[in-house]
C-alpha positions in Angstrom: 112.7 -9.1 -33.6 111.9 -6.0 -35.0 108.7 -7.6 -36.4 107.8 -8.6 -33.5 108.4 -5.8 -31.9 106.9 -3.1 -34.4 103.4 -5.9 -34.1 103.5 -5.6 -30.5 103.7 -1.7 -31.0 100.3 -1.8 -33.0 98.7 -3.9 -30.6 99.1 -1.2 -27.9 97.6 1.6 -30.2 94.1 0.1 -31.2 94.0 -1.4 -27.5 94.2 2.5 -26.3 92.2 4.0 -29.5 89.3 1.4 -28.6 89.8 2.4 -25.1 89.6 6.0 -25.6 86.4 5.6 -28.2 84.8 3.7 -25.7 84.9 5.9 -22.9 84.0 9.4 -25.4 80.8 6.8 -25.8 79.7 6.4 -22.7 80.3 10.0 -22.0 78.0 10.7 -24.7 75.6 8.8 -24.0 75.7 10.2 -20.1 75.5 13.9 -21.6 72.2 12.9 -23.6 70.5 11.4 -21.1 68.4 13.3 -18.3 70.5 14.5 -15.1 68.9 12.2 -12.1 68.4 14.9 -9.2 68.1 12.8 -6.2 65.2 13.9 -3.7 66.0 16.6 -1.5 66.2 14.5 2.0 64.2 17.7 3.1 60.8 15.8 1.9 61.0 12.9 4.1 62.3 14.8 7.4 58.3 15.3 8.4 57.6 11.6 7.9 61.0 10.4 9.0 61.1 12.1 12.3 58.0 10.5 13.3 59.6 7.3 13.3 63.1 8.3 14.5 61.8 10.6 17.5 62.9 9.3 20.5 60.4 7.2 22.6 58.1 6.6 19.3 56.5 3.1 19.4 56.0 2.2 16.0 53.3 -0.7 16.3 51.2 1.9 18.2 51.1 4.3 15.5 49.9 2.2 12.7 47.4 0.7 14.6 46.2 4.5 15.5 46.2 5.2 11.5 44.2 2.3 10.9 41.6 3.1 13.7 41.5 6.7 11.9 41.1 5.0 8.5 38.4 2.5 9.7 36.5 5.4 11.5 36.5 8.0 8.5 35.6 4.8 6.5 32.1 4.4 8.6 31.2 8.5 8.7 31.0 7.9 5.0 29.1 4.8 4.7 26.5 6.1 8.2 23.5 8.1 6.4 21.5 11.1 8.9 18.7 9.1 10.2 15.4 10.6 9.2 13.9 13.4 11.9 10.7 12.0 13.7 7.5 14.3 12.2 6.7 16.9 14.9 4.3 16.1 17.8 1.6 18.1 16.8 1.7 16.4 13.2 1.6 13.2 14.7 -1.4 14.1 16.9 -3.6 15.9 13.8 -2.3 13.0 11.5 -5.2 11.4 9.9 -6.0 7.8 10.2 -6.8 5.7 7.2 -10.9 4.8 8.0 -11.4 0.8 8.3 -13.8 -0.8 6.2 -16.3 -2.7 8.0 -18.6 -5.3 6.3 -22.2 -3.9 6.7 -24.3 -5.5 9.5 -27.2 -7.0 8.3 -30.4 -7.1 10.6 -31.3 -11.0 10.9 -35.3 -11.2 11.6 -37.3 -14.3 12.6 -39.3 -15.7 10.4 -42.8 -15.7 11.9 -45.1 -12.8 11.8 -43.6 -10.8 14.3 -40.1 -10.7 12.4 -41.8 -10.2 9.0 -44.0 -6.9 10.7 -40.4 -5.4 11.8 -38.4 -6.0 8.5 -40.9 -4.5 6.7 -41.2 -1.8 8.6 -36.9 -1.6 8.6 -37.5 -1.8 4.4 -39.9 1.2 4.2 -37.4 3.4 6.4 -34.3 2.4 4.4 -36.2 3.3 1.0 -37.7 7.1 2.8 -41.1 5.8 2.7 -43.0 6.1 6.0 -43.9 2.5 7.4 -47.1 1.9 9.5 -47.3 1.2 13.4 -46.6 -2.5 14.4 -50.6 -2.1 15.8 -51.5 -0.6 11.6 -49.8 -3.5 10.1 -50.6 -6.4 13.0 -54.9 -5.4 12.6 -54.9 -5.1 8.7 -53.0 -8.9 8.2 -55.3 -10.3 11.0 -58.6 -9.0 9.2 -57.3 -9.7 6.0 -55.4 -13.0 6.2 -55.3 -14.3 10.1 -51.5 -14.3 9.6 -52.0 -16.4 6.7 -48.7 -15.6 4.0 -50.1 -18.4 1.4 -54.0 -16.7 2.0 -55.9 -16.5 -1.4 -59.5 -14.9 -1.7 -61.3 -16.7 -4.7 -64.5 -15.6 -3.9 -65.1 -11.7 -3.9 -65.3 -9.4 -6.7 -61.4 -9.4 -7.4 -61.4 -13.0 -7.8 -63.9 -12.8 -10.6 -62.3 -10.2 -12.8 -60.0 -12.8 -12.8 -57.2 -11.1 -10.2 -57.6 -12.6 -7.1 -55.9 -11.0 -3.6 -53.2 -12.8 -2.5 -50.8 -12.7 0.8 -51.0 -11.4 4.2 -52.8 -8.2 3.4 -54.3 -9.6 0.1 -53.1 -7.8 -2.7 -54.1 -8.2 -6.5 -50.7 -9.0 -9.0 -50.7 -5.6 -10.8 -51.2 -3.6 -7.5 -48.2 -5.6 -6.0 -46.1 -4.7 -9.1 -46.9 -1.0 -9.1 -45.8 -0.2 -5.7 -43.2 -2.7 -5.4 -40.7 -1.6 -3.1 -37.0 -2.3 -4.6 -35.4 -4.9 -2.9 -37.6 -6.9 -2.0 -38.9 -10.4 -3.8 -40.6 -9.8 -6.8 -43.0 -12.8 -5.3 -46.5 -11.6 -4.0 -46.9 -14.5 -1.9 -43.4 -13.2 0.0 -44.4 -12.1 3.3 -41.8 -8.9 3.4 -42.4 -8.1 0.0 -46.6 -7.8 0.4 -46.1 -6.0 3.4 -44.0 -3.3 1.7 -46.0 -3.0 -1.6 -49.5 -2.8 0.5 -47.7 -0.5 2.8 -46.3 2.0 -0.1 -49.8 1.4 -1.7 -52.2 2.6 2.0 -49.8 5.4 2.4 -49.8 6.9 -1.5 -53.8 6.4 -1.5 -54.9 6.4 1.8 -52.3 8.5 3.6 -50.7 5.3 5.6 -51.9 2.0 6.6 -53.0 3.3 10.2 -56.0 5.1 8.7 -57.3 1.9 6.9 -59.9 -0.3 9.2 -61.3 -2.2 6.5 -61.3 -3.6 3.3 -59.1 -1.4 0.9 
């Protein structure tokens, strides 16, 4: 019994040593760690009193904060729109020209419409151009209107150069007063206008002042 007794003894000391060693821990471990301070219910009064005031509908205030949300949300995004130019900018401005195609004169091709475009030719190149009457007398005497006409006869011809075309001009004549643009053919009706034109005004002071052979 007194075993027993002294056993039972020994049982009730380490039971209350392990007790007390376990609760110096845990106050240890309390001491080391950081104090919580709980948040001062101060903070949440402004926010909490919006919800608690009497008469406050809830739904109706967070739809209002996400109308607000939605609305900042767009000034951001929306840019100024660009400030139309001043009126009297707009009536100065300068249009950008158009380009047109050039219109080019069509002529008949007879001796009426060959007269004109040569005479059109001469102008365009600065070189004075005959009358209708100078030109239409001169091819009549010389040719009869003829564009193919060839003189094989006279002195020309027997040099070995023979006048050619409405107002019978020799090859190298032709060539030296050649008027650019035209065909380089001397049998061309346009072309042997122009050259014997630019040749009656450089010698003879225009075709007008030429009544015969030249």
């Amino acid at each position: 019994m007194q075993v027993s007794a002294q056993r039972t003894a020994f049982r009730k000391t380490v039971i209350s040593t392990t007790a007390t060693t376990a609760l110096l821990g845990t106050a240890a471990v309390a001491a080391a760690l950081p104090a919580h301070k709980p948040k001062p219910e101060a903070e949440d009064a402004p926010h909490l009193a919006a919800f608690t005031a009497p008469g406050h509908d809830l739904e109706h205030s967070i739809s209002h904060q996400a109308d607000k949300q939605q609305a900042e949300g767009h000034k951001q995004k929306s840019k100024p729109k660009p400030k139309p130019p001043h009126r009297l900018y707009q009536r100065h401005k300068v249009q950008p020209k158009t380009q047109h195609a050039p219109i080019v004169q069509s002529y008949p091709n007879n001796l009426d419409g060959w007269i004109r475009q040569a005479q059109a030719t001469l102008k365009a190149h600065g070189i004075p151009a005959p009358t209708y009457n100078g030109f239409y007398r001169n091819i009549m005497r010389e040719s009869s209107g003829n564009p193919r006409a060839i003189n094989l006869t006279d002195s020309n011809a027997a040099a070995g150069h023979p006048s050619k075309g409405l107002l019978q001009a020799i090859d190298s004549t032709f060539r030296a007063y050649h008027v650019a643009g035209t065909s380089w053919d001397v049998y061309d009706p346009v072309a042997n206008l122009c050259a014997c034109a630019n040749y009656a005004y450089h010698v003879y002071g225009g075709l007008d002042n030429v009544n015969g052979p030249y």
